[in-house]
N, C-alpha and C positions, 0 to 999 in steps of 0.2 A: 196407267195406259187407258186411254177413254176407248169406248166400242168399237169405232172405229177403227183401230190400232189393234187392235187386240183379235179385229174379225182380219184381217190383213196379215196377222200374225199366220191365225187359226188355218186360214187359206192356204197357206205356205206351207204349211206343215201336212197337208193333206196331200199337197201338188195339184189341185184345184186352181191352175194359172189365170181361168177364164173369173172367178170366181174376185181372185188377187187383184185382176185389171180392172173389173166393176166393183170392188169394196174404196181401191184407190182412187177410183175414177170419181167416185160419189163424196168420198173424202176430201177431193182435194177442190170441189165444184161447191161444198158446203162451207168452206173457209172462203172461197170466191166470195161469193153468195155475200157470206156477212159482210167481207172486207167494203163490197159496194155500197150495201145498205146502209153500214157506216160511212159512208163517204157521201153517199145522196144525204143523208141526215143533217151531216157539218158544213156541205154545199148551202143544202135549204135554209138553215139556221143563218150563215152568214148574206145569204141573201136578201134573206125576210127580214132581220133583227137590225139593217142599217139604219142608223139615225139618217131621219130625212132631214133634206136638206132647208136651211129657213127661207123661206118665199122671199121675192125680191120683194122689195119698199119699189113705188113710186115711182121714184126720183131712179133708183138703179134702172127702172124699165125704158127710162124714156131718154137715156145717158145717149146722144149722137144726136137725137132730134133736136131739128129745128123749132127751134119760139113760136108755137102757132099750127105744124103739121100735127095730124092725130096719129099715133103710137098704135 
């Protein structure tokens, strides 16, 4: 049982209801908590970690123009 669990248990057994709703309440806001911070992390990683893309060549940039207009 982790502390958590265990102070939720303790609570009950006491009849300490206010006690029950802020052990749970803080319990279940600290698994929140990580599940984001893991999710902002695998966000950030897959955002930052894209292979850029290869620069166009020349010739790609200038595809539609006419013979002689500047690009």
């Amino acid at each position: 049982m982790t502390e958590a669990t265990r102070a939720i248990v303790d609570y009950a057994e006491d009849g300490n209801a206010l006690e029950v709703r802020n052990a749970l309440y803080s319990a279940i806001q600290d698994k929140i908590m990580n599940h984001l911070d893991s999710e902002k992390q695998r966000i950030a990683q897959t955002m930052f970690n894209k292979q850029e893309p290869e620069q166009a060549t020349e010739t790609e940039t200038v595809i539609g123009a006419q013979e002689g207009e500047e690009v």
